[in-house]
C-alpha positions as a printed NumPy array, in Angstrom:
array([[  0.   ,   0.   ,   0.   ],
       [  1.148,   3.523,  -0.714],
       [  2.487,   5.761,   2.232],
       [  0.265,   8.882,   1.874],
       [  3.419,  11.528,   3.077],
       [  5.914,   9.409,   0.656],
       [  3.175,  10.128,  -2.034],
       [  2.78 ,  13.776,  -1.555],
       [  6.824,  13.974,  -1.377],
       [  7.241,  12.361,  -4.21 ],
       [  4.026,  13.986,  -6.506],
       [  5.489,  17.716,  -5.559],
       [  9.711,  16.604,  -6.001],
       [  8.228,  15.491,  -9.628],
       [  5.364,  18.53 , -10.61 ],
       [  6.797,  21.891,  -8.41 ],
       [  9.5  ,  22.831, -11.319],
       [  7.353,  21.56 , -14.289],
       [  4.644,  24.111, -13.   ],
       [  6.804,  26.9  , -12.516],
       [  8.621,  26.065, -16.242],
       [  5.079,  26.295, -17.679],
       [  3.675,  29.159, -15.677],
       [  6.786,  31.539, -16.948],
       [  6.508,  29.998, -20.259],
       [  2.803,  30.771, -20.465],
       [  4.143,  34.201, -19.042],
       [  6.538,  34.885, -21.889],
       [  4.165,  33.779, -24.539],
       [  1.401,  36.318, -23.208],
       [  3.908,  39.451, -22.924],
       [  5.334,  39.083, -26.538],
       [  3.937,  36.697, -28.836],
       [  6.074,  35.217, -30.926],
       [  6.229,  31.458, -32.786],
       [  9.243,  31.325, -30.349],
       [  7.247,  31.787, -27.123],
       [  4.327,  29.723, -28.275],
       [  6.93 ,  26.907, -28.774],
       [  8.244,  26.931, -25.268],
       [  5.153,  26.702, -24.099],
       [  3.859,  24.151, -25.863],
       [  7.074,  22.099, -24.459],
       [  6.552,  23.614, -20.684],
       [  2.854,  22.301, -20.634],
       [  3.318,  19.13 , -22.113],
       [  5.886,  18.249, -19.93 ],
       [  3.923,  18.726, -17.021],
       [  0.814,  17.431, -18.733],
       [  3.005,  13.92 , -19.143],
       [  3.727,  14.25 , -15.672],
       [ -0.257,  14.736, -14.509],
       [ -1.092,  11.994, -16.915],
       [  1.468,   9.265, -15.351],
       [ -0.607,   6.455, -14.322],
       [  1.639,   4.831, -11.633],
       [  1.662,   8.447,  -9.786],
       [ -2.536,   8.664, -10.578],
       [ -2.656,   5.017,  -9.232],
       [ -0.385,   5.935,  -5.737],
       [ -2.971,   8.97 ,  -4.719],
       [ -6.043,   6.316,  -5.275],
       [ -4.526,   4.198,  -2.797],
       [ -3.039,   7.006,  -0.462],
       [ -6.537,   8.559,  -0.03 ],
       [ -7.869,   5.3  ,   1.013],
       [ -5.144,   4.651,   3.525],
       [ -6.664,   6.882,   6.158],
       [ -3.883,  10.241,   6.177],
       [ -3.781,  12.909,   8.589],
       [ -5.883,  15.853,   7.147],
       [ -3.097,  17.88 ,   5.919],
       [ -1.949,  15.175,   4.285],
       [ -5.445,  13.956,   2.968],
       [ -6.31 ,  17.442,   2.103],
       [ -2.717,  17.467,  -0.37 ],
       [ -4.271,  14.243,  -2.261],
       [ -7.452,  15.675,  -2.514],
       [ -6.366,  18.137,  -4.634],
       [ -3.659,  16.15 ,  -6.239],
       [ -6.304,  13.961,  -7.06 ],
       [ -8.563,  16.586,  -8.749],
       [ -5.464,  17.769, -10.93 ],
       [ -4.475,  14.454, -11.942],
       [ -8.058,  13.395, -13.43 ],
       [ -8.358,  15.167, -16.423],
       [ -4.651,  14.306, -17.517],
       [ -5.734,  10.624, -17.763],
       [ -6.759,  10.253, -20.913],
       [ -4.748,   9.214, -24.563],
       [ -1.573,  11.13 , -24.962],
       [ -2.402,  12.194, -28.492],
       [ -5.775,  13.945, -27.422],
       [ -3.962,  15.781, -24.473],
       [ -0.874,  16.862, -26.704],
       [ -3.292,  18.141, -29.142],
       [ -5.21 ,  20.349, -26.582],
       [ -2.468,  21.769, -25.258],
       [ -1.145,  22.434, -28.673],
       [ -4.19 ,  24.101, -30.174],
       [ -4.764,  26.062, -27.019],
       [ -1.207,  27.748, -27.392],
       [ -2.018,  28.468, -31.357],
       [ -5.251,  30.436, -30.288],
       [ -4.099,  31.981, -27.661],
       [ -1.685,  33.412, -29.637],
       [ -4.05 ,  34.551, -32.022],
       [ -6.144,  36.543, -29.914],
       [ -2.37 ,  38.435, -28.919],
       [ -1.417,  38.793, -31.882],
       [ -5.303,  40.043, -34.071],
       [ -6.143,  43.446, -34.243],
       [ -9.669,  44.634, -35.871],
       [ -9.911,  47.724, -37.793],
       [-11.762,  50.587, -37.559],
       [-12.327,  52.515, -40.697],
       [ -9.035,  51.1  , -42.35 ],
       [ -6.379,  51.236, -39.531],
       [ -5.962,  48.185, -37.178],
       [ -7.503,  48.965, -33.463],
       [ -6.591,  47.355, -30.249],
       [ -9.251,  46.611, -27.325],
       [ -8.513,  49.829, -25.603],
       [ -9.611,  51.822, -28.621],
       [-12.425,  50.09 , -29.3  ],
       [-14.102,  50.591, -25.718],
       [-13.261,  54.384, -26.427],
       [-14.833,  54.617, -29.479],
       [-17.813,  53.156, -27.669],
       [-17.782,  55.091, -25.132],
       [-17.259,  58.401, -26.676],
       [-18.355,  58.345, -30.152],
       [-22.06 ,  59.753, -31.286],
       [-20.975,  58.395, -34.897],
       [-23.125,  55.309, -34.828],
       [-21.718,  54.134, -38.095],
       [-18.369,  54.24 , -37.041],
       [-19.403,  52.431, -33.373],
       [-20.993,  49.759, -35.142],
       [-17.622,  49.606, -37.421],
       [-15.677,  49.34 , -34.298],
       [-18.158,  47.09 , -32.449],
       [-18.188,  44.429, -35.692],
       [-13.965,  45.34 , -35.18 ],
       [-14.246,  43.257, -31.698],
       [-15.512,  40.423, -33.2  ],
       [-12.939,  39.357, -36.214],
       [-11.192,  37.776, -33.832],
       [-13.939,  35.206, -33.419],
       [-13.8  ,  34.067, -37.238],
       [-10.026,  33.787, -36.73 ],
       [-10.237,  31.444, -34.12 ],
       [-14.233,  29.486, -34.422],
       [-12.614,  26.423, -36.114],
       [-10.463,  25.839, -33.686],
       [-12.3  ,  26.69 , -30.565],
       [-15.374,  24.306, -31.801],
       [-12.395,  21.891, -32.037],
       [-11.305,  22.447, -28.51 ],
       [-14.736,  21.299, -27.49 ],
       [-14.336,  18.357, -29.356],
       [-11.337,  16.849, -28.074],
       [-11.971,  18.048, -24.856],
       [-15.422,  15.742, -24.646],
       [-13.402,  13.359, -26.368],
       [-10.918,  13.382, -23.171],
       [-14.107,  13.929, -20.902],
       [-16.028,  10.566, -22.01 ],
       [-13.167,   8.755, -21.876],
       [-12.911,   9.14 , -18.454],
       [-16.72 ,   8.509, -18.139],
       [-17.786,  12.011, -17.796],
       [-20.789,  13.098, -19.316],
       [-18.816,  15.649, -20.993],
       [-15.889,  18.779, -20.614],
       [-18.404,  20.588, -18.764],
       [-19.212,  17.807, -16.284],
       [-15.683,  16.928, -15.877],
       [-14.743,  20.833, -15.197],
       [-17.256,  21.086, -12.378],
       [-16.78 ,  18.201, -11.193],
       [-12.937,  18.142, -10.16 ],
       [-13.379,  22.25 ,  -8.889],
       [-15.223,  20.87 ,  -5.681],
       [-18.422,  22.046,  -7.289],
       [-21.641,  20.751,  -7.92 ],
       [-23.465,  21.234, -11.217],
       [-27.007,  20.814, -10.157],
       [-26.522,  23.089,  -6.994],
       [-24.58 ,  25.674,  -9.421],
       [-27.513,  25.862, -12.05 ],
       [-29.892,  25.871,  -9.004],
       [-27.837,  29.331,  -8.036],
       [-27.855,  30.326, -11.724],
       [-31.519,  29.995, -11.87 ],
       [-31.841,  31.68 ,  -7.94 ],
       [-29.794,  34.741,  -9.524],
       [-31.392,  34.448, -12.612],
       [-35.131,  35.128, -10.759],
       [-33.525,  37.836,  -8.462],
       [-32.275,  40.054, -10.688],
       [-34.511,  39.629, -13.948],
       [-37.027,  42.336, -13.094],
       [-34.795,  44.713, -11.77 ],
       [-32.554,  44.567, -14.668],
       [-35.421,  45.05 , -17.032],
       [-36.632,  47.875, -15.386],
       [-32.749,  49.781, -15.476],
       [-32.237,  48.75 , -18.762],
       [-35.351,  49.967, -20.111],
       [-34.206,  53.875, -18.434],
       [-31.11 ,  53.383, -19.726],
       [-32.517,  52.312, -23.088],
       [-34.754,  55.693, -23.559],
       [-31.422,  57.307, -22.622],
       [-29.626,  55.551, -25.166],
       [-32.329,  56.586, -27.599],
       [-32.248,  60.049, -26.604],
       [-28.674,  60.445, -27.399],
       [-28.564,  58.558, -30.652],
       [-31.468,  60.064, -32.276],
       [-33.637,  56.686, -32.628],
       [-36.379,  54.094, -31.146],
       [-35.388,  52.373, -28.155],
       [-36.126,  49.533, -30.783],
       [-33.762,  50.455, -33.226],
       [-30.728,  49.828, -30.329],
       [-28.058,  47.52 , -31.559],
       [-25.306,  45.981, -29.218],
       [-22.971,  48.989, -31.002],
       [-24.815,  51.452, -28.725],
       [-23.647,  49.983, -25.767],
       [-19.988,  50.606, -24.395],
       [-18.656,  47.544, -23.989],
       [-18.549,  44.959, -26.786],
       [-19.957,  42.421, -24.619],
       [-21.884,  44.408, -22.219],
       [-20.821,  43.376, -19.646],
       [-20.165,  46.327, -18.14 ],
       [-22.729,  49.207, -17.856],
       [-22.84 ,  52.34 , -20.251],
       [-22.14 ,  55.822, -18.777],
       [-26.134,  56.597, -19.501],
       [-27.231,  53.312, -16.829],
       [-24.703,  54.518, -14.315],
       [-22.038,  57.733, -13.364],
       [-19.444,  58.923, -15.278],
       [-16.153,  59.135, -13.965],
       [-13.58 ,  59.727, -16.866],
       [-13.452,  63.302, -15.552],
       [-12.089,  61.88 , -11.959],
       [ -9.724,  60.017, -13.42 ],
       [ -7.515,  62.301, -15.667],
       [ -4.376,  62.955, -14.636],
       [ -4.552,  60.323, -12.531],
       [ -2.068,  57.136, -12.263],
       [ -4.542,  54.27 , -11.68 ],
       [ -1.23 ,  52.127, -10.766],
       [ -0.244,  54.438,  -7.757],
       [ -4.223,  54.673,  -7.031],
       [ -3.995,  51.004,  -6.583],
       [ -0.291,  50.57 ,  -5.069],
       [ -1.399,  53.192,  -2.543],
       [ -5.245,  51.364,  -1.632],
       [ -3.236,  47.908,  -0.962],
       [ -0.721,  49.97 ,   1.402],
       [ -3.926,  51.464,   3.17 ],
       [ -5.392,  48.303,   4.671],
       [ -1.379,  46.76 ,   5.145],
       [ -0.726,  45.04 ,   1.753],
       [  3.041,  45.66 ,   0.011],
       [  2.161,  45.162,  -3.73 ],
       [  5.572,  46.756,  -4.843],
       [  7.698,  43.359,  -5.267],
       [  4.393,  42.519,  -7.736],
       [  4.231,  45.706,  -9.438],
       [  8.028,  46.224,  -9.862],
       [  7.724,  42.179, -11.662],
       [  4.268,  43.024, -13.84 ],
       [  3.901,  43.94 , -17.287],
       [  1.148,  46.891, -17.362],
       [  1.13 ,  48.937, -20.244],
       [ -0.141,  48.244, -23.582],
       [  2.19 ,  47.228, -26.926],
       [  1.79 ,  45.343, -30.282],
       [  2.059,  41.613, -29.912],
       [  0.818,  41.537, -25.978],
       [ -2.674,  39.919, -24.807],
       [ -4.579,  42.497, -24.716],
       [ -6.393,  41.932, -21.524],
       [ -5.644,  41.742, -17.597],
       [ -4.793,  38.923, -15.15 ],
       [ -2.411,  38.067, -12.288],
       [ -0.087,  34.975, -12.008],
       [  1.275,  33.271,  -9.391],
       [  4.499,  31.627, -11.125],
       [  6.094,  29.518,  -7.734],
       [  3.495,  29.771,  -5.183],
       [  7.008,  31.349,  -3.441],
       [  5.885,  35.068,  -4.144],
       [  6.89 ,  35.77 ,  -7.839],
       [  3.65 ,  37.143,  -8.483],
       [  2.917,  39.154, -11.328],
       [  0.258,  41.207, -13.09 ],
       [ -0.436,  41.904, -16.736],
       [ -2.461,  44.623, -18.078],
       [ -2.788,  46.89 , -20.536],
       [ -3.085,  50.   , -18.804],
       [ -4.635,  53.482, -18.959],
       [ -5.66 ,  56.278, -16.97 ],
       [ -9.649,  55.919, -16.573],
       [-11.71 ,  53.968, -14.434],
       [-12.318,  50.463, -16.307],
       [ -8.12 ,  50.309, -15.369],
       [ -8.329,  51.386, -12.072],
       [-11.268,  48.79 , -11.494],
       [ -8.982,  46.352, -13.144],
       [ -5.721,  47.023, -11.433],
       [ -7.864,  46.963,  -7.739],
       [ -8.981,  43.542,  -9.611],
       [ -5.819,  42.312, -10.608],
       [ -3.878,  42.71 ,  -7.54 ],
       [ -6.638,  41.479,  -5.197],
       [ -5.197,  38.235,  -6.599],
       [ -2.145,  39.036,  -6.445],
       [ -2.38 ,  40.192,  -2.909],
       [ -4.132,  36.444,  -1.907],
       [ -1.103,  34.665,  -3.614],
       [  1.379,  36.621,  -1.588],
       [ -0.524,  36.25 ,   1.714],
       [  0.141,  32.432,   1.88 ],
       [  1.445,  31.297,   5.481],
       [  5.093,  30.357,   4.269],
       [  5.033,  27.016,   6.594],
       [  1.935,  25.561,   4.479],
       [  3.078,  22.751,   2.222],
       [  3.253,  23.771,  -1.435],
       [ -0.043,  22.081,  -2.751],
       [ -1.826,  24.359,  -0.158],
       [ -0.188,  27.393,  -0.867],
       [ -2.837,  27.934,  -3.768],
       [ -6.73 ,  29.263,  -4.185],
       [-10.138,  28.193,  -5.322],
       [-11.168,  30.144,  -8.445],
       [-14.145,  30.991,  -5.765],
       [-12.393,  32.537,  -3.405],
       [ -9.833,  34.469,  -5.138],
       [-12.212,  35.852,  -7.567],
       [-14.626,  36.633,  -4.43 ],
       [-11.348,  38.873,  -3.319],
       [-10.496,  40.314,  -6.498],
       [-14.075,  41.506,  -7.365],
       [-14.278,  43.038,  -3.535],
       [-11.367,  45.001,  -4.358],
       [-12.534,  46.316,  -7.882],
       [-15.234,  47.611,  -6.356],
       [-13.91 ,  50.42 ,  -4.758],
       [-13.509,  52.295,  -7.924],
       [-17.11 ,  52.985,  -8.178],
       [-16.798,  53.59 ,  -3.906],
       [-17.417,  57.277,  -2.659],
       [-15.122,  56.963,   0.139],
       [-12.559,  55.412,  -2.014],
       [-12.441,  58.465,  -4.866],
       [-12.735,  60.841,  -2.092],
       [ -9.478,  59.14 ,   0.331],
       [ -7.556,  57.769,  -2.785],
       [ -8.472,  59.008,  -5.994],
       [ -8.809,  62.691,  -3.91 ],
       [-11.807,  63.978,  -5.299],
       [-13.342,  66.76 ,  -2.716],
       [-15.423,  65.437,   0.498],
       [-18.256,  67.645,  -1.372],
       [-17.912,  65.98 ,  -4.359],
       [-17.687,  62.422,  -3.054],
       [-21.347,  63.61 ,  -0.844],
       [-23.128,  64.096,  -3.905],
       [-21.914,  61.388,  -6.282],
       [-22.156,  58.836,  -2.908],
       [-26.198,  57.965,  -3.737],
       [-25.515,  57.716,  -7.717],
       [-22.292,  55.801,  -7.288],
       [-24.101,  53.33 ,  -5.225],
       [-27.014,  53.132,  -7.723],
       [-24.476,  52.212, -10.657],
       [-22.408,  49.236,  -8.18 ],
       [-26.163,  47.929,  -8.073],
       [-26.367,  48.221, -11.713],
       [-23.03 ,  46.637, -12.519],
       [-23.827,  43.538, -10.585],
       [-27.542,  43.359, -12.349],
       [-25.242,  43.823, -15.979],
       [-22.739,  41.356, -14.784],
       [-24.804,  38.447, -13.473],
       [-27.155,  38.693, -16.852],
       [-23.608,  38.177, -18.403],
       [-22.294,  35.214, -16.551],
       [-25.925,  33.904, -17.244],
       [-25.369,  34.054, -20.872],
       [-21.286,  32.927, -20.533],
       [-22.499,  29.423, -18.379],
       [-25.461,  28.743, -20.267],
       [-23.624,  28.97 , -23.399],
       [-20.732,  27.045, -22.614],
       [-22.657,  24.232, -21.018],
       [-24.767,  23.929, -24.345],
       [-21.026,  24.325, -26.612],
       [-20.216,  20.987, -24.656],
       [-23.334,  19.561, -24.857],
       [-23.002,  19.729, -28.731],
       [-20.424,  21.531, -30.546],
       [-21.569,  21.075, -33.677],
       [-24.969,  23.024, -33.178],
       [-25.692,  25.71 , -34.592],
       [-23.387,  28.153, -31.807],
       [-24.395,  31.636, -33.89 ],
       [-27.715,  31.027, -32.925],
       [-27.62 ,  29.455, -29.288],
       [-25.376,  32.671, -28.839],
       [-27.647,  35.349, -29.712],
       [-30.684,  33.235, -28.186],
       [-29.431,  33.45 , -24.581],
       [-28.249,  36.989, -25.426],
       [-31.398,  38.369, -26.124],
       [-32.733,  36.219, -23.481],
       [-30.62 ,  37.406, -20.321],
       [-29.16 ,  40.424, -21.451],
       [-32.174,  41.661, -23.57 ],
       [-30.201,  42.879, -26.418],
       [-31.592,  42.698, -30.183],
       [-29.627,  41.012, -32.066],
       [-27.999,  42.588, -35.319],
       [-30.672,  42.299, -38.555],
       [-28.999,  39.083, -40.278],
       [-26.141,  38.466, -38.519],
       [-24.567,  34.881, -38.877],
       [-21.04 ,  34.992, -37.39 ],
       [-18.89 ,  33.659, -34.688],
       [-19.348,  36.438, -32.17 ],
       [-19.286,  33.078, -29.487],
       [-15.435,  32.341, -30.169],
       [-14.631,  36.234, -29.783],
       [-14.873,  35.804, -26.43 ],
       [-11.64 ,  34.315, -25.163],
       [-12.661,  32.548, -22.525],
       [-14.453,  30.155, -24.708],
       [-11.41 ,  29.101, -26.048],
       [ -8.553,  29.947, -23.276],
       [-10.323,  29.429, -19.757],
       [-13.095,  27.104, -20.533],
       [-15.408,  26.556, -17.835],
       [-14.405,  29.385, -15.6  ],
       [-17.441,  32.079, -15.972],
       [-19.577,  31.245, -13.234],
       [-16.735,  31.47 , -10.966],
       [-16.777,  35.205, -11.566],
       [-20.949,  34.827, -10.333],
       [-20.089,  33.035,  -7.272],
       [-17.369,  35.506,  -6.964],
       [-19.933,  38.128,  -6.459],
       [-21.433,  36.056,  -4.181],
       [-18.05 ,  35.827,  -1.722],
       [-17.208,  39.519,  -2.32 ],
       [-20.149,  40.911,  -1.186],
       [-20.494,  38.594,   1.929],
       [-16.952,  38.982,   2.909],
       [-17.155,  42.895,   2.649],
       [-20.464,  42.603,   5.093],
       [-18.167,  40.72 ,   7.426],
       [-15.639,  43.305,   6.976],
       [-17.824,  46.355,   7.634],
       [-18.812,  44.78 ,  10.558],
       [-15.475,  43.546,  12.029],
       [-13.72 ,  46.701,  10.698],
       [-15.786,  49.559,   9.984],
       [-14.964,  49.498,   6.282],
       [-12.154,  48.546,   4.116],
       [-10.51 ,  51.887,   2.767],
       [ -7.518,  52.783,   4.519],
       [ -8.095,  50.337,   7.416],
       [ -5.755,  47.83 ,   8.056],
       [ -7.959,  46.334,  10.47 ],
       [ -9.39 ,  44.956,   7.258],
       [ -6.346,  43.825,   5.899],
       [ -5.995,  42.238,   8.599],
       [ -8.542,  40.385,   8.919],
       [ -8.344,  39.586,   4.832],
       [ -4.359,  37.77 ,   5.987],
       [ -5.677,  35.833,   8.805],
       [ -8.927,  34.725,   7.814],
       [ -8.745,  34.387,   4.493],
       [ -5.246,  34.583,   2.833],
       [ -3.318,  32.876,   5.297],
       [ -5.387,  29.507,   5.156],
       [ -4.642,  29.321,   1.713],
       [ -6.385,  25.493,   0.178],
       [ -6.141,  24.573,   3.464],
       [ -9.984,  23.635,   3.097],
       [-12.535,  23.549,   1.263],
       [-13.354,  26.921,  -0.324],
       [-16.636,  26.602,   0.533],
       [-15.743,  25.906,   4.102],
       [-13.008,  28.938,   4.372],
       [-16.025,  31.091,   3.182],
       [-18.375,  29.544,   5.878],
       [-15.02 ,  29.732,   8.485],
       [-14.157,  33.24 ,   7.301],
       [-17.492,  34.977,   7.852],
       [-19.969,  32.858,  10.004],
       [-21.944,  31.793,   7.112],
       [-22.403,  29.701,   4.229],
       [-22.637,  31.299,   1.046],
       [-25.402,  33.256,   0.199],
       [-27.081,  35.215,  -2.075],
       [-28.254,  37.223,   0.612],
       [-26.457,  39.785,   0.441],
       [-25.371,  40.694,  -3.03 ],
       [-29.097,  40.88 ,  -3.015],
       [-29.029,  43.14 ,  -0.081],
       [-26.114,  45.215,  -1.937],
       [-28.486,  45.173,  -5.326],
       [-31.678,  46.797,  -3.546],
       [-29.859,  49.381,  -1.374],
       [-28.02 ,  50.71 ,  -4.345],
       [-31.275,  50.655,  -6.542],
       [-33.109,  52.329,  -3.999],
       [-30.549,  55.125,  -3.807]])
């Protein structure tokens, strides 16, 4: 029988370089893409995937987790376990994946759309939307954010493929099911939540989009029925238009959302320098074009990359970013190295709680330095649009889950259609007259982090229960490092210690609830 400590040793000895070869490799190839990058890559995650798909090792944790371990140890196979699954399947089909993930990946890096003849990069695409009253020229640049999708459809609907292939041969019902299934998540309690969120917010959401709708009209010269996704600001919307919320550009000129956000973390007792001085924030030609934060030893080489400017979509992000960044570093040092990690929950719970402060009163006011008069009267309007960002958001992740469940379920539907369906479904938007393209594969989750969306929901969910616990224990979170404090200690520190559902029940006194993002939604609507 297998010696559940010897097992562990020997598991982490074997996988702690590959995964820090393949994190800076997956690094490099995101910061400059090149054919050079994408190579390494493809050699850095292969040679771990070999190493997740050995079936002696996968064989050792079976029998270690039934040899009764102490619960550190246990815990450590647990999640070995869960890693080690979907590696087990034909080495052509996993080489393949990896492979094709790399080439798309690099795609969306590398593709620019144009605008009116001259190529466009994400960042000017959101400010044509969001500035322009030429609605020829937004549609141009809207249609501009989804060539990328045509680029890449053939090989995303691929991806789907082989990953059911890999799925069912592990007796899964499909990628989907597998994907749930091995992130300590249940799929008929998540769709349960989907469908609880779903209820909550659907007449509330109809209700601000129809104001924001007449607005919309108003400024564009036509019939609330003649409004096209191109009226919207973000490509996606995902994210709610200047007319359904404030406007803050004007706060943020001149401003250095990087020292906004360096100088928040040192507030409540968080040293983000050693990840700034390491990240990659500002945008170029041949860079991935949007944000996240990586955690490249689980030692504290922690970086961010972004694509940075001065308005508040970037300072959101940045908060966003380096509330990941700020879990990663806050690891107890003396936890073994398979614990010294997160749930998607839970570090998306902190990252969202952070971004939030950008649309906070106190925050522009004690940050961002805005006068305490100014901060008074925005204070009801600002809470109004958090309210409506959450209602925007969760129709989103609505649309994002949905979607992907039914890609899995059958890639070779008709996508097009199932896309626009739960579009004009959840997020009420009319779809474009005759439109029959890949606007699904634009998005590059699809494609590069399958599965993840409704982490971002749940997210919600932990963000706006930890910050009740937080305004309770602390008095707020701006400036007080009481609240950093209690982040570190109840939260950081722990790191997959447990279950993330238990450090969330641990961590505030509850279990998770919708309660009160709810709570959050009607105070800032009734504002």
């Amino acid at each position: 029988m297998s010696d559940p400590r010897a097992v562990v040793t020997r598991a982490v000895d074997r996988l702690r370089p590959l995964h820090r070869t393949a994190a800076l490799s997956w690094w490099d190839a995101n910061v400059e893409a090149t054919e050079e990058h994408e190579r390494r890559r493809v050699a850095a995650e292969l040679a771990l995937s070999d190493a997740l798909a050995d079936g002696e090792l996968f064989r050792d944790v079976e029998e270690a987790r039934a040899n009764g371990a102490d619960a550190v140890v246990r815990r450590q196979l647990d999640l070995l376990h869960s890693s080690l699954v979907p590696h087990q399947v034909p080495e052509a089909i996993r080489h393949r994946i990896v492979e094709l993930e790399a080439s798309v990946e690099a795609r969306f890096a590398q593709h620019r759309g144009e605008v009116r003849g001259r190529p466009v990069d994400d960042n000017e695409i959101k400010r044509i939307l969001r500035t322009s009253d030429d609605v020829d020229e937004r549609r141009e640049a809207w249609e501009a954010s989804k060539t990328v999708g045509a680029a890449v459809a053939d090989d995303v609907r691929e991806l789907a493929r082989l990953r059911n292939e890999a799925a069912r041969s592990l007796g899964y019902r499909d990628w989907f099911a597998l994907a749930i299934s091995t992130s300590e998540m249940d799929e008929t309690k998540l769709f349960e939540t989907l469908d609880e969120c779903d209820r909550l917010t659907a007449g509330a959401f109809a209700a601000w989009k129809a104001a924001t709708d007449t607005r919309l009209a108003e400024r564009f010269g036509c019939a609330v029925d003649d409004l096209r996704p191109w009226h919207y600001e973000d490509p996606f919307f995902q994210e709610v238009p200047a007319a359904g919320g404030v406007d803050l550009q004007s706060v943020f000129a001149g401003k250095d959302v990087v020292e906004l956000a360096r100088t928040t973390y040192d507030g409540i007792g968080v040293d983000t320098g050693p990840i700034l001085d390491r990240s990659d924030l500002y945008p170029r030609d041949g860079k991935c074009q949007h944000a996240f934060c990586i955690d490249l030893d689980r030692e504290g080489d922690v970086r961010v990359l972004a694509n940075v400017e001065h308005d508040r979509y970037w300072a959101d992000t940045m908060l966003h970013e380096l509330g990941h960044g700020a879990y990663d570093i806050g690891f107890d040092p003396s936890l073994p190295w398979l614990l010294r990690d997160t749930h998607l929950t839970m570090t998306e719970g902190i990252a969202i709680l952070m971004g939030r402060l950008a649309l906070e009163a106190d925050w522009l006011e004690r940050v961002a330095g805005i006068d305490a008069a100014e901060a008074e009267e925005l204070d009801e309007r600002l809470r109004a649009a958090q309210a409506a960002e959450l209602l925007v958001f969760t129709r989103w992740v609505l649309v994002m889950t949905n979607f992907e469940r039914a890609l899995y379920a059958d890639p070779e539907t008709d996508l097009a259609s199932t896309w626009w369906s739960l579009v004009a479904r959840y997020q009420l938007l009319t779809p474009p007259d005759g439109r029959d393209a890949p606007d699904w594969a634009a998005k590059i989750h699809v494609a590069c982090a399958p599965v993840y969306y409704h982490t971002y929901l749940y997210g919600n969910l932990v963000a706006s229960q930890v910050r009740e616990t937080i305004d309770r224990v602390a008095g707020g979170l701006v400036g007080r490092r009481e609240a950093g404090a209690l982040l570190a200690e109840r939260i950081f520190r722990r790191g997959q210690s447990l279950r993330w559902d238990r450090l969330l029940e641990e961590a505030t006194g509850e279990q998770l609830t919708a309660t009160h993002a709810a709570r959050f939604i009607e105070r800032g609507l009734a504002a």
